[in-house]
C-alpha positions, 0 to 999 in steps of 0.5 A, a space after each residue: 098503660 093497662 088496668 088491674 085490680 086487687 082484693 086485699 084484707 087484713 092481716 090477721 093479728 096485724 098491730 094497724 087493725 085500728 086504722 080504717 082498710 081503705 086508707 091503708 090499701 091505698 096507701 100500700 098501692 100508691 107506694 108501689 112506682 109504676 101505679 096511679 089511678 088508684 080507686 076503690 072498687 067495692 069495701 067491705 068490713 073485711 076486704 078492699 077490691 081496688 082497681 089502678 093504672 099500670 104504668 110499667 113493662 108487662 104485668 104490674 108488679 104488686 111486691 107481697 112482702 111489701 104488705 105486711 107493713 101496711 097490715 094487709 094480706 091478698 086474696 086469693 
């Protein structure tokens, strides 16, 4: 197992603006098999860093494509 973060914010022009970042960033991490322990590290108005476990073989695997549905983009 190791440990990682991500900082995500929100897509722009994306139709789920009205839900609140937090619930959707968790959401997005919390589908992805091989992570648990997700928690949020810090929240702004406009970005999410999260940390989480890594369950799997070699670095996590965050699927980008994935982020789109859940109105999200990654920082860079």
């Amino acid at each position: 197992m190791t440990r990682d973060s991500i900082i995500l914010k929100r897509s722009p022009g994306s139709l789920l603006d009205t839900l609140p970042l937090d619930d959707m960033a968790l959401a997005y991490l919390q589908s992805i098999e091989g992570i648990a322990d997700v928690r949020i590290n810090r929240s702004t108005a406009t970005e999410i860093e999260l940390t989480f476990a890594w369950y799997g073989e070699g670095s996590a695997v965050l699927p980008e494509d994935r982020l789109n549905g859940y109105g999200l983009i990654r920082d860079r």
